[in-house]
N, C-alpha and C positions, 0 to 999 in steps of 0.2 A: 679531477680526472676519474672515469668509469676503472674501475677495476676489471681487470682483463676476465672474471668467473662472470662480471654483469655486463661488459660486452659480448659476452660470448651467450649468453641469456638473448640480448636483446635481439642480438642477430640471427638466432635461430626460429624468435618467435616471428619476426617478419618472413622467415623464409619461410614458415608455416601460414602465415594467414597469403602472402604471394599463391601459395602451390592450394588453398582452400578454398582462396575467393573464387579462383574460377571455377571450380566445380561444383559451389554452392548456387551461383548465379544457375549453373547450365541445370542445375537440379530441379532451380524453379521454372524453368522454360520450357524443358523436356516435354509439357503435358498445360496444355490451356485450359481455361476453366469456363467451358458453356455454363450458362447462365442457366440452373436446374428453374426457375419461374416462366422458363421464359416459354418451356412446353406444356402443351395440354394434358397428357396422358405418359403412362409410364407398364413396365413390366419385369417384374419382379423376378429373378431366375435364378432359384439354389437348389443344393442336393442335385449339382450334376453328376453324373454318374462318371469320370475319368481317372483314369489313375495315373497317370502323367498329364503334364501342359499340353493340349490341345486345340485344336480351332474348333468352337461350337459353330451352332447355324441355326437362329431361331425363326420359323416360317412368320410371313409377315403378311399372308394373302389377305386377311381379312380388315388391311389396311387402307383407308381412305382417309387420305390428306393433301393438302393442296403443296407441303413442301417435303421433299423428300429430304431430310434433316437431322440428323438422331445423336444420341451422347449415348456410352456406354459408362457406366459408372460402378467400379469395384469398390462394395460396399465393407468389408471384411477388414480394412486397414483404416486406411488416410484416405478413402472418399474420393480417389485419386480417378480422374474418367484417363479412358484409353484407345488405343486407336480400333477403328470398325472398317468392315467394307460391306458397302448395301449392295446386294445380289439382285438387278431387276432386270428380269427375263417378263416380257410383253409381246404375244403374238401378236402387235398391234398392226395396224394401217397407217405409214408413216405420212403426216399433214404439212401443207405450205401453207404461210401464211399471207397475207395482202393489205395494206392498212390503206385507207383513205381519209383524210390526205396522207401522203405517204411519208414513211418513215426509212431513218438508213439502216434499220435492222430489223426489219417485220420478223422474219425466222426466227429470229431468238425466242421467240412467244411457242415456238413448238420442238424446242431443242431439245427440252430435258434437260438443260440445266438451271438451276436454281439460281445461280448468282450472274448469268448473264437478265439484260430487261431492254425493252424496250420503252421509249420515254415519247409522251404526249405533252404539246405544249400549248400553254391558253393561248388564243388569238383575243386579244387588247385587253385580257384581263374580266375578259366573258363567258361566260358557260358557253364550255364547246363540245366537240362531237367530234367521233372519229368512228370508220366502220371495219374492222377487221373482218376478213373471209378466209374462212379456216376450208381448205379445199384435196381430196385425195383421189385417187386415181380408181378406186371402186367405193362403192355406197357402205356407206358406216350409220349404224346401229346405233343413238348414243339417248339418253336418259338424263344427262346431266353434266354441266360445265363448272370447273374449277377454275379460280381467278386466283393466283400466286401473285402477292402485290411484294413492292420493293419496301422496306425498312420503310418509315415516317413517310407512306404516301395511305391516304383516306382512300376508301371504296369511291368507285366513281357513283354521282346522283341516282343516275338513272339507267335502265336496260334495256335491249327491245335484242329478240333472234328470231330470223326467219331462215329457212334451207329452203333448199330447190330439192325437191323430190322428184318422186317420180312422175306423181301429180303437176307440177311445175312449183312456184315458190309458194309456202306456205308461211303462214305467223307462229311460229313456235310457243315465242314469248311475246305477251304484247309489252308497250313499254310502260314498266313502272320502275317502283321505287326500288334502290339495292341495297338490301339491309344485310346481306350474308356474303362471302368468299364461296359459298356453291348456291348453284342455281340449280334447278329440278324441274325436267318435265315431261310430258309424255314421250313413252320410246318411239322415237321419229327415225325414219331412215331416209338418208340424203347423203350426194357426194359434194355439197356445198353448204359452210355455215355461215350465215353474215349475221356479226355482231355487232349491236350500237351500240359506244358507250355515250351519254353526256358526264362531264364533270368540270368541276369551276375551280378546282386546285389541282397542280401540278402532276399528271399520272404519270407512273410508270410501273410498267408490269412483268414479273420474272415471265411468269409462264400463263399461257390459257391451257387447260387440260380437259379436253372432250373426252368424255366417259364412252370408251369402247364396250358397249354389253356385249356382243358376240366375239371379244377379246378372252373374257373374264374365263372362262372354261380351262386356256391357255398360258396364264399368268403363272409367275412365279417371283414372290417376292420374297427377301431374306435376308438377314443381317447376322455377319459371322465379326467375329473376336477370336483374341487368344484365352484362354481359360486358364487355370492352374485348381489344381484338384482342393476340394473343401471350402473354395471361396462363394461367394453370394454377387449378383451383380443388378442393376439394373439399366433398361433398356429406355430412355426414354425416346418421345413418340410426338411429333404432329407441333412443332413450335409456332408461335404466329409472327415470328420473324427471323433475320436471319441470326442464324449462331455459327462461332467459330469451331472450323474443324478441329478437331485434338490431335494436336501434335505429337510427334514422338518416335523413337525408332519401333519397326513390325514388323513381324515377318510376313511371309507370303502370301495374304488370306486368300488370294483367286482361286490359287490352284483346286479342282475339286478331289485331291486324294486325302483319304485319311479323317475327313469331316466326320465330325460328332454331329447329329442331327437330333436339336432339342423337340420336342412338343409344342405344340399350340399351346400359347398363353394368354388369355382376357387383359385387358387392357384396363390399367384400372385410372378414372381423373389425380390430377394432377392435386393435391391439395395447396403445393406452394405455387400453380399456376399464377401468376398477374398478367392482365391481360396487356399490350401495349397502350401504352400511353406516352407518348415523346413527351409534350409538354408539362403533362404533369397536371394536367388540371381537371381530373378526373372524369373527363370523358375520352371513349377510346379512341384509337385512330382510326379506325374503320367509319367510323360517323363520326368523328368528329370536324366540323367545316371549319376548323382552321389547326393543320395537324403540326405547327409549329410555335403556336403562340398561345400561350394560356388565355382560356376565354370562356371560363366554366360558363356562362346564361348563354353563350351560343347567338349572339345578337347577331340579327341578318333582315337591315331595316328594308334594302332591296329585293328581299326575297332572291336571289340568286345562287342563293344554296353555298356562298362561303360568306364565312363570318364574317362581320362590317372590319375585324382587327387585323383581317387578311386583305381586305379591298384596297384600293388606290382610289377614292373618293373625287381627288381633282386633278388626277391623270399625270403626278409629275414626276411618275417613276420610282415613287416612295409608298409602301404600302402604310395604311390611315397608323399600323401600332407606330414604326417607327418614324410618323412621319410631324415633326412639330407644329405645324398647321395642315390638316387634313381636308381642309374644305377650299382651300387656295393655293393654286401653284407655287412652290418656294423651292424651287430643287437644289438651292443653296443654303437653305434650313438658315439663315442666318438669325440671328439671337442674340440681338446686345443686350440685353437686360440680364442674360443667362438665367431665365425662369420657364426656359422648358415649352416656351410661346414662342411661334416665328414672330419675325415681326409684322409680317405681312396680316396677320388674324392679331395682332400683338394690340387693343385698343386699350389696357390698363396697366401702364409700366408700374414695373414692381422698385425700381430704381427710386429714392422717395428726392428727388431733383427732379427725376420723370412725370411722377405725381403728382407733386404739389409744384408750382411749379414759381411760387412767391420763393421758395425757399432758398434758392442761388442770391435773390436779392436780400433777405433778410445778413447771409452769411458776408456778403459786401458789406451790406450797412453797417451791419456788428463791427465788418476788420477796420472802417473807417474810424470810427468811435472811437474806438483801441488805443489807433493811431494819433489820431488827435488828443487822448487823454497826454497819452503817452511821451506828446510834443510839449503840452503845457507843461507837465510835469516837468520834463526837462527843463526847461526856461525860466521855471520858476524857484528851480533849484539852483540856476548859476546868478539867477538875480542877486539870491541870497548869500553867496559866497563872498567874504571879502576879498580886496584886491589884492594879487600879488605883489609882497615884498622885493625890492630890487634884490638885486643879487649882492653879495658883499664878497670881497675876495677874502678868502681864507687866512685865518692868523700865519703867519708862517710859523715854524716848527720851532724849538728853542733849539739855541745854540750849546751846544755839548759843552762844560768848562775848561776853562784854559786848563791847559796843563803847567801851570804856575807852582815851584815850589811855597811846603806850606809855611805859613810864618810862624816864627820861632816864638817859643812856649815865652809868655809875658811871666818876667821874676820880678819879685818885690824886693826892695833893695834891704836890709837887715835893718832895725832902727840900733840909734846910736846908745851903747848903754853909758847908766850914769856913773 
C-alpha cells in the first residue's frame, strides 16, 4: 500500500498536469504558423519609435501582388507571428463578371477576396476554353491584369483579351502562351474586358484583378499590428499561394485613433522563398501540365498541353498515372496476377503456372509418382511382416497361500546311550 505522504505526492501531481495540459495545448494554438517560404518578399521594421503598446501602420502603396496575403512576424523573442489587419482603401470602379460557358459563381473573380474562386471544368478531358467579361458601369483605364489562382491549380495554356472601346472591340492581347500570373499591356481604356482562357487541367481562380491606372492617385494601402516598444518585426509580402490566417486574441486594429504611422519601407526578396510545387517534382505549378502527379520530363505525346500522367488515354474514367492499363478500357482495374498489369493489356503473367504453363502438369505428375512409390512401399512392407500369433489367454494370477497353520518344528529323537 502507498503511503499516505506518496499518495498525497501522486495526487497533486495529476491535479497539476490536469489544470497544465490545458493551457499548454491552448498556448500552442493561440498563434498559427504561416509558412515564412512560402512568400516572395518581406520588410524589416525596428527602432520604432513608441513608448507604450501601440498599433503601428506601415503604408503598403507601392504594393503589387496578386494575393492580398501577409504574416507579421515578431522577431525579438519566439518568432511568434501575430494578428494584422490589411487597410485597402481603392477609389476603384466596382466590376461584374460573366463567364462563358457559365459558372455558379462568376462574381467571386471580382470580390476581393482571396479565398473565395471560381472553378472551370474540362469537357471530356480536352483543352478547353472559357471567356470571362469583366464589365463596369464607366470606362476604366487599365495597363495590366492579375490572375489570383487557387492552391495546386497550374496557369491556364493560353490567353487572348480584347475590350470594346470607344473605337468598338479591339485585340488587347493576341492569344499566346501564359507564362506569368500578370499580364501587361498597353494603357487601353474600355467599359468591357473579355478574357480567353484555354487550359487542359482543372482551373480555378480566386481572383482576376484589372489594373485601375486612374485609381492609383487614390489608393491607400496599409497594414497595422500591435507593437510593444523595443521589439523588431517582420512584415511579410506577395505569397504564391494560400497561407493561414494567424490566429489569436487582438485588439481593435480598425479604429483609426491613436495610429502610429511607420515610414515607407523597400521590400526586400525573400531568401527562404520556395516557389510551389505540390508534387514535388521540381517543376512548379504554374507550368507545370500535370500539378498533381510527379512527372519531372513533362511528357505530352498528344501535344495537349497536360501531361500524358494526367490524361485518360482510353477514356475509362481512370487517368493513364493511376490507371493499370492505360491504353484499354478496364474501369474494374482488375488484376489477378497482382503485378500492377490489368488483365485486359495483361499478355505475360507473372504467376509462373500462368507462364509456363507445362508446370501444373509436371506438379501432377510428380504427386502421382509420390504416390505410387508410396503404395509399393507400403505393400512391401506388410509382405514382409510375419503373421500374427493367435492370441493366448492370459496365465491367471497365483493364488494367494492358504492360511494353513505352519507345521511343527521336526525334533530328532535323542539316541540311545550305552
Amino acid at each position: 500500500m502507498l503511503k499516505p505522504q506518496l499518495f498525497s505526492s501522486y495526487f497533486l501531481t495529476l491535479v497539476l498536469i490536469f489544470i497544465l495540459l490545458p493551457t499548454t495545448i491552448q498556448a500552442t494554438v493561440i498563434y498559427s504558423l504561416p509558412d515564412p517560404t512560402a512568400f516572395r518578399s518581406y520588410k524589416d521594421v525596428a527602432n520604432i519609435n513608441i513608448p507604450v503598446t501601440s498599433v503601428v501602420e506601415l503604408p503598403l502603396d507601392d504594393l503589387v501582388v496578386a494575393r492580398y496575403q501577409f504574416a507579421v512576424q515578431d522577431l525579438t523573442d519566439d518568432n511568434r507571428f501575430i494578428p494584422y489587419y490589411f487597410n485597402n482603401k481603392l477609389d476603384a470602379i466596382p466590376l461584374t463578371a460573366e463567364t462563358e460557358p457559365s459558372t455558379t459563381s462568376p462574381n467571386n473573380l471580382v470580390d476581393q477576396n482571396s479565398l473565395s474562386y471560381t472553378e472551370f471544368t474540362l469537357t471530356n478531358q480536352q483543352p478547353s476554353q472559357t471567356k470571362i467579361s469583366l464589365s463596369s458601369s464607366t470606362p476604366i483605364q487599365s495597363s495590366a491584369l492579375t490572375l489570383n489562382l487557387f492552391d495546386n491549380v497550374a496557369l491556364p495554356t493560353h490567353i487572348a483579351i480584347t475590350a470594346n472601346t470607344s473605337q468598338g472591340q479591339e485585340i488587347i492581347v493576341a492569344r499566346k502562351k501564359l507564362k506569368s500570373t500578370i499580364v501587361r499591356f498597353p494603357a487601353t481604356t474600355a467599359d468591357q474586358w473579355n478574357i480567353t482562357f484555354t487550359y487542359s487541367q482543372p482551373l480555378r481562380l480566386n481572383e482576376l484583378t484589372l489594373q485601375q491606372d486612374t485609381a492609383t492617385k487614390t489608393r491607400s494601402r496599409s497594414i497595422r499590428w500591435l507593437a510593444e516598444p523595443g521589439r523588431e518585426y517582420r512584415v511579410y509580402l506577395d505569397p504564391d499561394k494560400s497561407v493561414p490566417a494567424t490566429r489569436g486574441e487582438s485588439g481593435n486594429l480598425t479604429q483609426n485613433k491613436d495610429i502610429v504611422s511607420l515610414a515607407s519601407i523597400p521590400a526586400t526578396p525573400n531568401d527562404q522563398y520556395i516557389i510551389a510545387d505540390s508534387d514535388q517534382d521540381g517543376i512548379p505549378n504554374i507550368t507545370d501540365n500535370c500539378v498533381k502527379v510527379p512527372n519531372q520530363d513533362q511528357t505530352d505525346l498528344n501535344q495537349n498541353d497536360r501531361g500524358d500522367v494526367c490524361d485518360d488515354f482510353d477514356r475509362d474514367g481512370i487517368r493513364n498515372f493511376d490507371d493499370n492499363c492505360p491504353d484499354q478500357p478496364n474501369k474494374n482495374q482488375a488484376d489477378v496476377d497482382a503485378d500492377n498489369i490489368g488483365d485486359a493489356c495483361d499478355t505475360e503473367e507473372n504467376r509462373l503456372t500462368e507462364k509456363y504453363s507445362w508446370v501444373p502438369w509436371v506438379g501432377i505428375g510428380s504427386a502421382t509418382v509420390i504416390l505410387i512409390i508410396l503404395f509399393i512401399f507400403t505393400a512391401y512392407s506388410m509382405k514382409k511382416r510375419p503373421p500374427d500369433q493367435p492370441n493366448e489367454t492370459p496365465d491367471e494370477p497365483p493364488k494367494p497361500p492358504a492360511n494353513n497353520p505352519p507345521d511343527p518344528p521336526q525334533t530328532t529323537p535323542p539316541a540311545n546311550s550305552v
